[in-house]
Every structure is written in C-alpha cells, then in structure tokens.
gemmi code that builds the backbone of each chain (N, CA, C; Angstrom):
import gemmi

chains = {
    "A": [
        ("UNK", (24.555, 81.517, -52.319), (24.671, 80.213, -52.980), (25.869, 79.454, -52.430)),
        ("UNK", (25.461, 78.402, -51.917), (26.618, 77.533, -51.498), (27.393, 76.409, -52.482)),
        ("UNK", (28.095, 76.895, -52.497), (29.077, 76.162, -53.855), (28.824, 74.822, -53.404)),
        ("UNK", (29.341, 74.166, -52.392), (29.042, 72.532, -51.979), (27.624, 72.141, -52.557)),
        ("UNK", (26.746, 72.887, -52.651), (25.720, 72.190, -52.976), (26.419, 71.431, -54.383)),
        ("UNK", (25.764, 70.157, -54.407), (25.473, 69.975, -56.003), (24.536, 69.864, -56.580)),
        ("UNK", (24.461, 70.578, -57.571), (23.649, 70.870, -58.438), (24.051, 70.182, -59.631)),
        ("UNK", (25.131, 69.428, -59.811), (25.014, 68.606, -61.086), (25.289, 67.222, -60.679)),
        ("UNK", (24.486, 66.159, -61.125), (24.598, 64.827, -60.704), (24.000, 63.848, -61.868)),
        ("UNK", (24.927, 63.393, -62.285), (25.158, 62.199, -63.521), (23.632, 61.533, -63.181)),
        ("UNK", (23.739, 60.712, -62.351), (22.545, 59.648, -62.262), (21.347, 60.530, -62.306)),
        ("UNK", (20.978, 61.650, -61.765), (19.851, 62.592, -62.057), (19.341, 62.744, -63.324)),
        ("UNK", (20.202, 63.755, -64.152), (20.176, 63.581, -65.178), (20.125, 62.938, -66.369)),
        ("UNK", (20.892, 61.540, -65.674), (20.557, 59.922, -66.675), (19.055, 59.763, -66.044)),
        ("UNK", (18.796, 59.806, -65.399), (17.591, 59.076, -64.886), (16.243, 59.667, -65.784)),
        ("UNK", (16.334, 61.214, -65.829), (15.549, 62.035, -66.130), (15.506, 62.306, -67.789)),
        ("UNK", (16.937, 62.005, -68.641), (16.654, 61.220, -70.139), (15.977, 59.721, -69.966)),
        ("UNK", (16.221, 59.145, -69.137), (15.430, 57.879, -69.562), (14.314, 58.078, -69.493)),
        ("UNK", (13.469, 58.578, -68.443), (12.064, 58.767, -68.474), (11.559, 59.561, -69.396)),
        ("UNK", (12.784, 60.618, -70.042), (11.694, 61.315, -70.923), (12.554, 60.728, -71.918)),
        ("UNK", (12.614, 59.739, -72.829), (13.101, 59.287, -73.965), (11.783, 59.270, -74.752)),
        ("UNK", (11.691, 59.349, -76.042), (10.124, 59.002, -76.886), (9.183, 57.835, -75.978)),
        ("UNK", (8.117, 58.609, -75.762), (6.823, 56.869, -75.278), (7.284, 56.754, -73.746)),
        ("UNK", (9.019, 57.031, -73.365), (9.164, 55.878, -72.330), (8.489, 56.032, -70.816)),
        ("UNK", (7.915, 57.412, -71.026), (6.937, 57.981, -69.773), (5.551, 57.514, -70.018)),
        ("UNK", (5.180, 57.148, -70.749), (3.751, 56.827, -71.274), (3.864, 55.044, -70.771)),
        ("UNK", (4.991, 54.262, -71.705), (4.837, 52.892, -71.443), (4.819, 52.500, -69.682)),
        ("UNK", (5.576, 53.369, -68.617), (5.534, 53.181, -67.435), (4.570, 53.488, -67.255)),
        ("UNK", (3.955, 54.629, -67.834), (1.936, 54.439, -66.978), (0.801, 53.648, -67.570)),
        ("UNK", (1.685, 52.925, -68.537), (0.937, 51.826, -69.036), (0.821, 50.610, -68.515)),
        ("UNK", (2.220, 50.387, -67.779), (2.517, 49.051, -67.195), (2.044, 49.204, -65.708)),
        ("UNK", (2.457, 50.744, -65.252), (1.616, 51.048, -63.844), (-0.111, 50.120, -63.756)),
        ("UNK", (-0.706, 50.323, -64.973), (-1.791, 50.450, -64.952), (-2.517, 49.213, -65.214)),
        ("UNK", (-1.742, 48.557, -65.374), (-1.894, 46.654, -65.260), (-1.775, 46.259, -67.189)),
        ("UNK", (-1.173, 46.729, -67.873), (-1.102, 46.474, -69.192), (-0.051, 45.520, -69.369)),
        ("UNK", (0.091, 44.065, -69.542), (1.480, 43.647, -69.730), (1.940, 43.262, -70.864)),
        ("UNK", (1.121, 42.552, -72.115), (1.313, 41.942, -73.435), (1.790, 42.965, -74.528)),
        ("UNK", (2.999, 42.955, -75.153), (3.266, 43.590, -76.272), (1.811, 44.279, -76.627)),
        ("UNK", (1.337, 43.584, -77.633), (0.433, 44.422, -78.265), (-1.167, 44.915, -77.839)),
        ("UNK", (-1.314, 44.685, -76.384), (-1.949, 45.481, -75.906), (-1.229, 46.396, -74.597)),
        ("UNK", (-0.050, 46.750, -74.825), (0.605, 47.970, -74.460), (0.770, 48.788, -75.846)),
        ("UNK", (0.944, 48.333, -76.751), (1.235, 49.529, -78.280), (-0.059, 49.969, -78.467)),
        ("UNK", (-1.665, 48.910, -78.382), (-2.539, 49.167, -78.758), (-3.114, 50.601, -77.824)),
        ("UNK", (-2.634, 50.961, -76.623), (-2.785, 51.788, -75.736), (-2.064, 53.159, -76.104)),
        ("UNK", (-1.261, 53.240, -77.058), (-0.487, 54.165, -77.021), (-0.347, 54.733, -78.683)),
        ("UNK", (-1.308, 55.553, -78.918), (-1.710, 56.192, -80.420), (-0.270, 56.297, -81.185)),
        ("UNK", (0.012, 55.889, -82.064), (1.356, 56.230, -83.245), (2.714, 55.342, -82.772)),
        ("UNK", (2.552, 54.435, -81.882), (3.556, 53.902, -81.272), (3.916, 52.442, -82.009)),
        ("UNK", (5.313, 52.087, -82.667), (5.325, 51.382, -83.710), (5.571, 50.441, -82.748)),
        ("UNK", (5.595, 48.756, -83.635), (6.635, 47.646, -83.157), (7.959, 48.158, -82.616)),
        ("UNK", (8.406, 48.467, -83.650), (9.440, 48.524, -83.576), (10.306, 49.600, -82.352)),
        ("UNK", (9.605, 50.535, -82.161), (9.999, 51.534, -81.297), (9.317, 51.235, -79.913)),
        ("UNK", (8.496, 50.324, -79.648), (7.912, 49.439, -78.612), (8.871, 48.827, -78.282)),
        ("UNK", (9.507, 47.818, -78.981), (10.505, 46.650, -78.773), (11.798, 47.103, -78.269)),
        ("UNK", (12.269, 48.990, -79.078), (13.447, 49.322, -78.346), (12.809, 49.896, -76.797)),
        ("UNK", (12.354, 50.228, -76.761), (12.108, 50.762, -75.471), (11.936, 49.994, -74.411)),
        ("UNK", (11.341, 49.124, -74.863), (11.182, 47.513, -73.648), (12.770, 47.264, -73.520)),
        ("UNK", (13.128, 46.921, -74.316), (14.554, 46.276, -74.373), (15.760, 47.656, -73.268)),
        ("UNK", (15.667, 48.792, -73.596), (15.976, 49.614, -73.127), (15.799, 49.785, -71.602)),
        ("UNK", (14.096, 49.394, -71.308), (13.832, 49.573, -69.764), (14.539, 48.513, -68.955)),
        ("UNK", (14.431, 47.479, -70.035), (14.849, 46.014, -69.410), (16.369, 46.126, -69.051)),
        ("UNK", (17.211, 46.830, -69.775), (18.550, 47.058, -69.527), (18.973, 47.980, -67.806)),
        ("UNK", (17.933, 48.760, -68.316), (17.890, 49.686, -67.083), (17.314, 49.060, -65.768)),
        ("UNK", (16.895, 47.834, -65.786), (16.774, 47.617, -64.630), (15.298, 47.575, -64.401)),
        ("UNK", (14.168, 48.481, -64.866), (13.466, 48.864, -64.748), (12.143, 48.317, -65.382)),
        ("UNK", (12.641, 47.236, -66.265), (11.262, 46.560, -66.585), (11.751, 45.450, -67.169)),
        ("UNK", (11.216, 43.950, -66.524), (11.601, 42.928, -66.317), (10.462, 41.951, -67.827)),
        ("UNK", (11.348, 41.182, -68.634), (10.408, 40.542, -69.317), (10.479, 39.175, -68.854)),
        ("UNK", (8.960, 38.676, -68.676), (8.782, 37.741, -67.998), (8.034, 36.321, -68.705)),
        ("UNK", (8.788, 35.126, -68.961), (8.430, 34.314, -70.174), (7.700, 32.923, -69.333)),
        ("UNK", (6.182, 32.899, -69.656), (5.565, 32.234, -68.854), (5.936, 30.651, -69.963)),
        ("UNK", (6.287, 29.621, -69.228), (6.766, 28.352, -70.475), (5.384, 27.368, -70.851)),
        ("UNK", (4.706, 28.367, -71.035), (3.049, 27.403, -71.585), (3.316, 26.950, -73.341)),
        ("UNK", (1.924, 26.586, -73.827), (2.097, 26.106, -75.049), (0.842, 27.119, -75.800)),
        ("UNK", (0.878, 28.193, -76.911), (2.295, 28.898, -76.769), (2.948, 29.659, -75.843)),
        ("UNK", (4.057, 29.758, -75.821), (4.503, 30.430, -74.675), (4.143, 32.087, -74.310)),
        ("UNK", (4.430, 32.356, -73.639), (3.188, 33.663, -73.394), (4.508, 34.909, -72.728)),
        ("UNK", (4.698, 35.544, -73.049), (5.992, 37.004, -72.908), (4.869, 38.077, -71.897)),
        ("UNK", (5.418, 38.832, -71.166), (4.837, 39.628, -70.243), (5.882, 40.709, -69.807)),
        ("UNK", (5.832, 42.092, -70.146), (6.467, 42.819, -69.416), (5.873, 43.422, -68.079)),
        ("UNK", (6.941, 43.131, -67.302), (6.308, 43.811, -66.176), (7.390, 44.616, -65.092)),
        ("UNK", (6.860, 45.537, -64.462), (7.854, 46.487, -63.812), (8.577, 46.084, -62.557)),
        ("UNK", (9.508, 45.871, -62.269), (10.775, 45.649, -61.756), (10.548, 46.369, -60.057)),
        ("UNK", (10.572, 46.318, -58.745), (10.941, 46.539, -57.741), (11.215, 48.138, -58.249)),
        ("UNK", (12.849, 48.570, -58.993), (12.811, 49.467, -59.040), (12.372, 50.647, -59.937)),
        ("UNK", (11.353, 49.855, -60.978), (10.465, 50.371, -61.737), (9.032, 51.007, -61.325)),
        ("UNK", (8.660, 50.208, -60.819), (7.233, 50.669, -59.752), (8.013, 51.808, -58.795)),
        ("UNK", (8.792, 52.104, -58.449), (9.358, 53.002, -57.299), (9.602, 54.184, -58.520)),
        ("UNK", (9.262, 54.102, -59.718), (9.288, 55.573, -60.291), (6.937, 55.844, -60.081)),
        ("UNK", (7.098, 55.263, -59.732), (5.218, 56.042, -59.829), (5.046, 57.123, -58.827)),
        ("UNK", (5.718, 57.498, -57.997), (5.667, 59.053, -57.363), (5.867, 60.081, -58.497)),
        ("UNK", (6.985, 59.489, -59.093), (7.549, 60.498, -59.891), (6.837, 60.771, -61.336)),
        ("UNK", (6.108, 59.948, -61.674), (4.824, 59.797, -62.349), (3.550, 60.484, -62.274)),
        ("UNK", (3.325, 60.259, -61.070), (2.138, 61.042, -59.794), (2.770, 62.625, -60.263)),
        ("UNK", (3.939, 63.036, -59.976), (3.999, 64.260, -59.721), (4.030, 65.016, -60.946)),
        ("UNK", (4.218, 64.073, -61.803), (4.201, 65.073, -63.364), (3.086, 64.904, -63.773)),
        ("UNK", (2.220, 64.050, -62.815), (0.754, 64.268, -63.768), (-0.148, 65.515, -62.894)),
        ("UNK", (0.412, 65.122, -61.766), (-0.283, 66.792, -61.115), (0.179, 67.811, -61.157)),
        ("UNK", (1.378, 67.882, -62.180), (1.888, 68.728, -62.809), (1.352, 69.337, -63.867)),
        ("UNK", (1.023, 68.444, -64.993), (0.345, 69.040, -65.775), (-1.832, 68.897, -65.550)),
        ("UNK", (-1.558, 68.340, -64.481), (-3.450, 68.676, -64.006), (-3.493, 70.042, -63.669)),
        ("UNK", (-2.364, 71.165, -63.281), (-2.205, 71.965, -62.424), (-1.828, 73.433, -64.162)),
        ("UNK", (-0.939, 72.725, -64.659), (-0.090, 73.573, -65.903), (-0.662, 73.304, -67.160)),
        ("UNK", (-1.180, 72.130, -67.498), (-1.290, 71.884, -69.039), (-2.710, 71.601, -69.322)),
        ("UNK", (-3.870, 72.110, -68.395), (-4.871, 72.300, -68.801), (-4.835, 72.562, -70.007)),
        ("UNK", (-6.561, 72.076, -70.654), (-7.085, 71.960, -71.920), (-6.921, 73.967, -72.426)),
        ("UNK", (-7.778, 74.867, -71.550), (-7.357, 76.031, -70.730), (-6.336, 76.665, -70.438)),
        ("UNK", (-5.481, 77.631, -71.173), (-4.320, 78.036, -71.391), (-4.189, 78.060, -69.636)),
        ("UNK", (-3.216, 78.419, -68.920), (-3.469, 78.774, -67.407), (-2.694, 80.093, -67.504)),
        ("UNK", (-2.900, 81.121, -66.481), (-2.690, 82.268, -66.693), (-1.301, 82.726, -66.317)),
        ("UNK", (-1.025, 82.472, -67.332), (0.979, 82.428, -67.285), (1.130, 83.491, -68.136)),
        ("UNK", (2.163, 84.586, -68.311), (2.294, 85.479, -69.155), (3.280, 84.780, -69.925)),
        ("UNK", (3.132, 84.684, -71.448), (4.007, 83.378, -72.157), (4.680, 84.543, -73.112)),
        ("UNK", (6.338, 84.284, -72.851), (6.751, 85.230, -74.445), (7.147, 84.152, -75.856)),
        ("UNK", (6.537, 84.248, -76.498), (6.560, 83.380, -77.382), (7.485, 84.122, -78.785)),
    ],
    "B": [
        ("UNK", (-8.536, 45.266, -66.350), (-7.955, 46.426, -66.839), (-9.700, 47.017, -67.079)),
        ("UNK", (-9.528, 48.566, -66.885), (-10.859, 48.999, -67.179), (-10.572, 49.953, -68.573)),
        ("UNK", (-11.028, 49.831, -69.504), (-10.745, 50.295, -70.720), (-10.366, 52.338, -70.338)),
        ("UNK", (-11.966, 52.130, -69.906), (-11.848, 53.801, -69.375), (-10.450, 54.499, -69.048)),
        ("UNK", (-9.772, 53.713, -68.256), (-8.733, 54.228, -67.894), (-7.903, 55.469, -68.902)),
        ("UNK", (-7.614, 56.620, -69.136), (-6.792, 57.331, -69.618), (-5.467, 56.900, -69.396)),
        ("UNK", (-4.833, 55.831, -70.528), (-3.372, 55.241, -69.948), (-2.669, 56.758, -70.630)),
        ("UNK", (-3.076, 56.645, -71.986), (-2.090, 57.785, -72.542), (-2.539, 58.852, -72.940)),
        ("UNK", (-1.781, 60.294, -72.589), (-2.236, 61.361, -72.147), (-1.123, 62.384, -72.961)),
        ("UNK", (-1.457, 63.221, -73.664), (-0.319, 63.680, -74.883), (0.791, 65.137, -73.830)),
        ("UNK", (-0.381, 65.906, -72.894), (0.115, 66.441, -72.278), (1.284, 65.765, -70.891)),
        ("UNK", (0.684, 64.573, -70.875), (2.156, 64.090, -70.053), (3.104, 63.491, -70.295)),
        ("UNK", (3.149, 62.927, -71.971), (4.179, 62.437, -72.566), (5.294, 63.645, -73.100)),
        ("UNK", (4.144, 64.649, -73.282), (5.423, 65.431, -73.756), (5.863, 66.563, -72.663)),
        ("UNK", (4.960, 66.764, -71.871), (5.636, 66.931, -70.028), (7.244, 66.224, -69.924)),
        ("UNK", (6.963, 64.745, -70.084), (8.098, 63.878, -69.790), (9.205, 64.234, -70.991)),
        ("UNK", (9.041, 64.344, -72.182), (9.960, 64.838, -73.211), (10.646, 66.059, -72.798)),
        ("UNK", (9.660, 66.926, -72.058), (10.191, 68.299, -71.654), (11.433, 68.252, -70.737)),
        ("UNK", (11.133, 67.437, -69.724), (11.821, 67.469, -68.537), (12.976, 66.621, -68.721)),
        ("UNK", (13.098, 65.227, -69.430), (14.140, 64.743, -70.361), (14.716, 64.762, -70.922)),
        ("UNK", (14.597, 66.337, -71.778), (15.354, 66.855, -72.670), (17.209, 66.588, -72.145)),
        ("UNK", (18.320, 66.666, -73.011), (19.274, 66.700, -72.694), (19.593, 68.156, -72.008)),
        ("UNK", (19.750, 67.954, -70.915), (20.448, 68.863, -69.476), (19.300, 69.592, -69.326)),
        ("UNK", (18.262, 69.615, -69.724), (17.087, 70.429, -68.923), (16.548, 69.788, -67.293)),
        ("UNK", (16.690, 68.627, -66.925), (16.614, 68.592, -65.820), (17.710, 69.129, -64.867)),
        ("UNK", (18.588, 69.145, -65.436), (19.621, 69.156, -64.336), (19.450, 71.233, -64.455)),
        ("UNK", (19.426, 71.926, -65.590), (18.939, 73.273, -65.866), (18.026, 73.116, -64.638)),
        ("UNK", (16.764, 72.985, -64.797), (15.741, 73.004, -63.893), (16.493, 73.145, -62.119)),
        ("UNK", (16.996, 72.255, -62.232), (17.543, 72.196, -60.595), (17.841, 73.354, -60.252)),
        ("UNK", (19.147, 73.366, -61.179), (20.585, 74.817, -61.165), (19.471, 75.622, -60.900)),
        ("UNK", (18.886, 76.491, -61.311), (17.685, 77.644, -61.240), (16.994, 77.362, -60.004)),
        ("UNK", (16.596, 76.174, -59.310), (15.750, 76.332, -58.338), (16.762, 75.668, -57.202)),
        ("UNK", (18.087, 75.605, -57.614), (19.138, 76.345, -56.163), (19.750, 77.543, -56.265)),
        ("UNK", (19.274, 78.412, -57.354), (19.103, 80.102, -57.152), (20.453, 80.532, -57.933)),
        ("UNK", (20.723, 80.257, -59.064), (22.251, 80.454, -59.895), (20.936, 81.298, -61.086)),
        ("UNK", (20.799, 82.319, -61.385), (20.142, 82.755, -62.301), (20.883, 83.322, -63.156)),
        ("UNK", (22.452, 83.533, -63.431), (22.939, 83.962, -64.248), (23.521, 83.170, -65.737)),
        ("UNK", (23.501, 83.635, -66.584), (23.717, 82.330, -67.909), (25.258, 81.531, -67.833)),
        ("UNK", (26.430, 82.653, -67.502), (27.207, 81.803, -67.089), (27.598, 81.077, -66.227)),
        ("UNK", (26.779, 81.709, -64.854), (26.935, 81.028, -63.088), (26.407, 79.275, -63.605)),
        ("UNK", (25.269, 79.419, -64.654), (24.206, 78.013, -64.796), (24.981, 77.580, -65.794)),
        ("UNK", (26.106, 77.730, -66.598), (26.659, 77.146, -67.327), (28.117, 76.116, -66.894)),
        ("UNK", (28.691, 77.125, -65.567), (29.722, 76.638, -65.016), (29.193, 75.864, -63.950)),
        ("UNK", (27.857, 75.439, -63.373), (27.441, 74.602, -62.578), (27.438, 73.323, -63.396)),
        ("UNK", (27.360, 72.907, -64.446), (27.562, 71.894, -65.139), (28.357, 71.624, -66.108)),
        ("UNK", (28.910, 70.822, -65.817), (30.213, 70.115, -66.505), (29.706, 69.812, -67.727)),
        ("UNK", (30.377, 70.297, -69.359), (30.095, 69.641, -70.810), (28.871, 70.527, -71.491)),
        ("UNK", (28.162, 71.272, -70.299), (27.426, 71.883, -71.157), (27.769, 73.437, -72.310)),
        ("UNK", (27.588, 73.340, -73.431), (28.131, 74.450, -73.965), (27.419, 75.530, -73.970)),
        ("UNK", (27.862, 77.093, -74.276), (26.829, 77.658, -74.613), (25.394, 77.718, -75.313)),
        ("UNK", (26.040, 76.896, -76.674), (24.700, 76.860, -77.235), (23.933, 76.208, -77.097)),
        ("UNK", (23.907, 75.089, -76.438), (23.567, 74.158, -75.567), (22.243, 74.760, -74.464)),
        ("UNK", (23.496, 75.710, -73.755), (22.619, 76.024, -72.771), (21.327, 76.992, -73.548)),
        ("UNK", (21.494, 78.294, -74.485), (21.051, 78.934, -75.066), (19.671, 78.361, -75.460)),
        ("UNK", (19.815, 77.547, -76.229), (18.594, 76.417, -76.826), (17.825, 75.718, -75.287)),
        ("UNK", (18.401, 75.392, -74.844), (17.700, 74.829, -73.634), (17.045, 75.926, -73.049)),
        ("UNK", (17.283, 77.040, -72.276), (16.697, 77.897, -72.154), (15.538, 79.010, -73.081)),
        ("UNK", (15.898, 78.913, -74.246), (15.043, 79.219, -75.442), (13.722, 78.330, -75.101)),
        ("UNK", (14.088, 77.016, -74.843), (13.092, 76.177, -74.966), (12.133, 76.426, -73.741)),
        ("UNK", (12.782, 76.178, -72.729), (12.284, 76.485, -71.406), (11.233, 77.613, -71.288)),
        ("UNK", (11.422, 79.170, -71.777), (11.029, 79.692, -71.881), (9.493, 80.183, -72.809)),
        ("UNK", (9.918, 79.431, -73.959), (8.902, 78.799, -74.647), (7.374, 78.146, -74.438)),
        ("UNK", (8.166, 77.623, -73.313), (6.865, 76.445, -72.762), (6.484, 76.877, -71.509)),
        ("UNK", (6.915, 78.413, -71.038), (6.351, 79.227, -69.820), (6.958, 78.553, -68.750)),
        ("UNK", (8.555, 77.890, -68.674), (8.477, 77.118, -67.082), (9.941, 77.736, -66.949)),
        ("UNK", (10.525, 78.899, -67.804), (11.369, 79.778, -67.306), (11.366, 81.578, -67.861)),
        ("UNK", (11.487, 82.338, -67.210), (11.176, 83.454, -67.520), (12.997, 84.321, -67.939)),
        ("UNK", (13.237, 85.265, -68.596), (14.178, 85.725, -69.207), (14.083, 87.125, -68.523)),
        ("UNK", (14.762, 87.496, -67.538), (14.524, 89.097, -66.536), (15.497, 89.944, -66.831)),
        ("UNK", (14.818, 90.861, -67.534), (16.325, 92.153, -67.855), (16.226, 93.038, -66.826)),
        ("UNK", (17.015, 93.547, -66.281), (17.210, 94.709, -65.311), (17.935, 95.943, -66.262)),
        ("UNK", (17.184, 96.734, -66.039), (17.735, 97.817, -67.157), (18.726, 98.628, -66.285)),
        ("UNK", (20.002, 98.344, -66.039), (21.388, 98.563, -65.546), (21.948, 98.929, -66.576)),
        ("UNK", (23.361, 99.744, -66.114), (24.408, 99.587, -67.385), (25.647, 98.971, -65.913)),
        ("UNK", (25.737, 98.159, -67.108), (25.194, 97.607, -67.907), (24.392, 96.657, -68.143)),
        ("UNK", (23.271, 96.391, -69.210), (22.182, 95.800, -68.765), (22.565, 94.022, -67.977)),
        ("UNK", (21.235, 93.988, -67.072), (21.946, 92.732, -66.581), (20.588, 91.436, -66.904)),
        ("UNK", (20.777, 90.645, -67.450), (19.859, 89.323, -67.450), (19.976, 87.896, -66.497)),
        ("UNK", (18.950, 88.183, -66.352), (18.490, 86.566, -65.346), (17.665, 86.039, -65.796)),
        ("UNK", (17.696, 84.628, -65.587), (16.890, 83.325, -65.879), (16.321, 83.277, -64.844)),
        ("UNK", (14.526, 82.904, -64.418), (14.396, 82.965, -63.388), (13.451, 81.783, -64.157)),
        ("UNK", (13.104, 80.915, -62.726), (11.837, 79.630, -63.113), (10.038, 80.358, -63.250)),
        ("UNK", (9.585, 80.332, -63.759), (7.813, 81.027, -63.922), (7.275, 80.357, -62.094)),
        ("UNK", (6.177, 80.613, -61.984), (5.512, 79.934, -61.238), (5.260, 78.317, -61.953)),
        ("UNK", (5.183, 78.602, -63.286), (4.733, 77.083, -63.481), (5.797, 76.052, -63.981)),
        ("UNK", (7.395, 77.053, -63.687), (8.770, 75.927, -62.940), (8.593, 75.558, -62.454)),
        ("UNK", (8.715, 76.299, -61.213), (8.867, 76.086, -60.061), (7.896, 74.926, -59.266)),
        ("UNK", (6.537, 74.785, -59.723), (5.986, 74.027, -59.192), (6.439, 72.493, -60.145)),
        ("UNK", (7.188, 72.101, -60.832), (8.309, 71.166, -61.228), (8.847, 70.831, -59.875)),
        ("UNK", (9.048, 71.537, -59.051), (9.910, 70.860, -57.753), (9.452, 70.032, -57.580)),
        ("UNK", (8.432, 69.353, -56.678), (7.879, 68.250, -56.695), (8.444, 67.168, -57.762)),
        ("UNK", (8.583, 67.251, -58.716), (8.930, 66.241, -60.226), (10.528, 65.646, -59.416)),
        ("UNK", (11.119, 66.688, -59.651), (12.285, 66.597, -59.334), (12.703, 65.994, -58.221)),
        ("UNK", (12.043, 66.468, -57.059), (12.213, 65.740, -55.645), (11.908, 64.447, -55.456)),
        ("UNK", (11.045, 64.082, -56.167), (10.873, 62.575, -56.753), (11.692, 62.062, -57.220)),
        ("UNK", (12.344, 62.449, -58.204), (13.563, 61.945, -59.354), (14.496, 61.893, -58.264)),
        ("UNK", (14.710, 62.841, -57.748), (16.050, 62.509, -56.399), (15.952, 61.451, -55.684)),
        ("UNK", (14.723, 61.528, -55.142), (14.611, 60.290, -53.883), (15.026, 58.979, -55.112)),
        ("UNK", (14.095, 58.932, -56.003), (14.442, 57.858, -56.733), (15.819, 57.439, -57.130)),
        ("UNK", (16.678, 58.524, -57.585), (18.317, 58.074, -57.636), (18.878, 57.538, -55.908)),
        ("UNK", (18.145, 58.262, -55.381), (19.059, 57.971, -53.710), (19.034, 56.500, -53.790)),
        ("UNK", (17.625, 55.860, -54.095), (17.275, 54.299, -53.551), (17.942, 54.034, -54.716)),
        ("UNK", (17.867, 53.926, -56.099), (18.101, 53.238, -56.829), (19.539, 53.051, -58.052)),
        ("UNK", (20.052, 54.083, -57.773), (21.001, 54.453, -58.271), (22.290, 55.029, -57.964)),
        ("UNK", (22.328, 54.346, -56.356), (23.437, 54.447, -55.794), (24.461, 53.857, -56.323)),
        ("UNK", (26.098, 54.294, -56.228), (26.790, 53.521, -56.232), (27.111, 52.571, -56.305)),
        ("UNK", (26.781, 51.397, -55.384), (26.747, 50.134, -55.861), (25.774, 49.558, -56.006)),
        ("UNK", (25.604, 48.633, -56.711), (24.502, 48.097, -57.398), (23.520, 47.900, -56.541)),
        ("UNK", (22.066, 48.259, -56.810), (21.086, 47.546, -56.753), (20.505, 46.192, -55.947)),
        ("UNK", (20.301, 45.743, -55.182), (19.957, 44.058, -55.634), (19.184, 43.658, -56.509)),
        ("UNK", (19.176, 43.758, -57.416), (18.481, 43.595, -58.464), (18.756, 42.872, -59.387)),
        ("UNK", (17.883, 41.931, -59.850), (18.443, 40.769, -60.892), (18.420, 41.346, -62.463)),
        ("UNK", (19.562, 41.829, -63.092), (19.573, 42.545, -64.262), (19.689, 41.460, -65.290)),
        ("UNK", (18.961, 41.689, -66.306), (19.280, 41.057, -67.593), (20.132, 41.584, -68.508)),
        ("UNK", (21.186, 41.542, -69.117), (21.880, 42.168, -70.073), (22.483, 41.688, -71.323)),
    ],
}
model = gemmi.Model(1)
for chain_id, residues in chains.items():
    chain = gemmi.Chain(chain_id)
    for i, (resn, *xyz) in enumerate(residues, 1):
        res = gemmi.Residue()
        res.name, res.seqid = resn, gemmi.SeqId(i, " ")
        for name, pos in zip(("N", "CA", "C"), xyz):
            atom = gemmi.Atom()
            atom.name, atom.element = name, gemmi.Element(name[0])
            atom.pos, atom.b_iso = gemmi.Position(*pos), 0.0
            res.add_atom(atom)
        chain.add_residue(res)
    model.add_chain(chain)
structure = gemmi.Structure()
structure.add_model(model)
structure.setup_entities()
C-alpha cells in the first residue's frame, strides 16, 4: 500500500452525499430523461412531497448542477433543467444502474449474505 | 417524453442512498486501494470515528457489498474485504472521480452559479 495514494478526498465524498441525498439520484434521472416542470417531475417520483422537491431543486441549483430556467410568457412558465455540469453526472448514473441490473435483481443474486 | 419510460426505480434510489451514505463512499474506495484493516481504514480518513466507522461497515455488510474475514490466528485477526458485489461498485466510483476531476476542481467551474 502506497501511503501517497489518496484515498481520502473532500470533493469525492461531497459529491457522493449529494447524489445520494433523499430523491436526489432519482430527480437527475428524471431530468436526464426530458422531465422539466415541477409537478410533472414529483408526479414521476412515488411519495415525493412539494416540499422536499423544492429543497432539492434549490439544493441542485446551489450546486451548480441544476439550473432553473424562467421562460417570461403570460403565465410565466419555470423549468428545471440540468446544467453543463449536471448532465456530466449521467455516466455516473449509467454505472449505478448497471450496477444494480447486475446486483439488485428482482432475484436475490448469489451472494453469501450474513445478515 | 414516453410515459413507458421507468424514470423511478426503488432499487436505484436506494443504490444511491447506499453509496451516499456519510463516509461510505470514501469507505468503499479505502477497501478497493487494499487497507482491509479497521484501524489502517480508519486512519485513512480524517474525522471519521470508530463508531462511525463500525456502523458503516455493519451496514456495508448488510447489504452484501462488504464481507467481515476472520483468520483464526492468535491472535485472532479481522479484515474487511469488498464481496464481489463491492467491488463491481468500481465502475460507480470511477465515474464519481472523473466527475470531481472536471468539475470540482479547485478553481471554479465556468459556470454561471445562482446563489
């Protein structure tokens, strides 16, 4: 083991609570997936309140990562949508879903589990 | 939008909860740059406490993506080792990296932030 390696890195680990915060992995494959209006992104996502919708937008939006976009019609029309460096998490998306295509079959997979 | 679409998927939201957990990603790493001992993986990261780590690994283990290896020594000796269905997490992770490299460098972004 080479000590120089690092193995602990702030932004990693921030990065990797944000994506897994409540919903906030779900709302990115929601918005991946062409969903942009408040309430047909909540309507997509079973048990998911206003209110915990609104922090999480607000949250991505801080992060950089998901841009709200206010079209000035009559009424005016709100759109979230993903950010340059928001869309650049869908590998990382990709890989946890062939992650669990691979692990979290319906089908226990043949793992010896100590429970 | 095609309704069909599977936006939300319970096994990959809570995939993403898994891997988000506080210091389980960065856990995940430590183990798959080969530190299998509880205190070697405790002193690789800064703030984490024992019980901390304890519970995190409890958990890990739980969900089959780390295994708990006694060697019957005297005196006895234990290792944390990743399952097969850790380890194939690499991928997740190697993603999450590239993604901090581009996006979470040091200095900012070009990115138009709202705050």
């Amino acid at each position: 083991m080479n000590k120089n390696d690092e193995l602990y890195c702030e932004h990693y680990q921030r990065a990797a609570e944000l994506i897994g915060g409540r919903w906030t992995a779900t709302i990115i494959r929601v918005l991946l997936g062409g969903v942009h209006h408040f309430n047909a992104i909540r309507s997509e996502i079973p048990g998911l309140s206003d209110r915990m919708l609104s922090e999480r937008l607000r949250e991505l939006d801080h992060e950089g990562v998901v841009s709200r976009v206010v079209f000035p019609e009559m009424p005016v029309r709100v759109e979230y949508h993903l950010t340059d460096k928001g869309r650049a998490l869908a590998p990382v998306m990709d890989a946890l879903i062939a992650w669990i295509g691979e692990w979290a079959a319906p089908d226990p997979a043949p793992l010896a589990r100590k429970e």
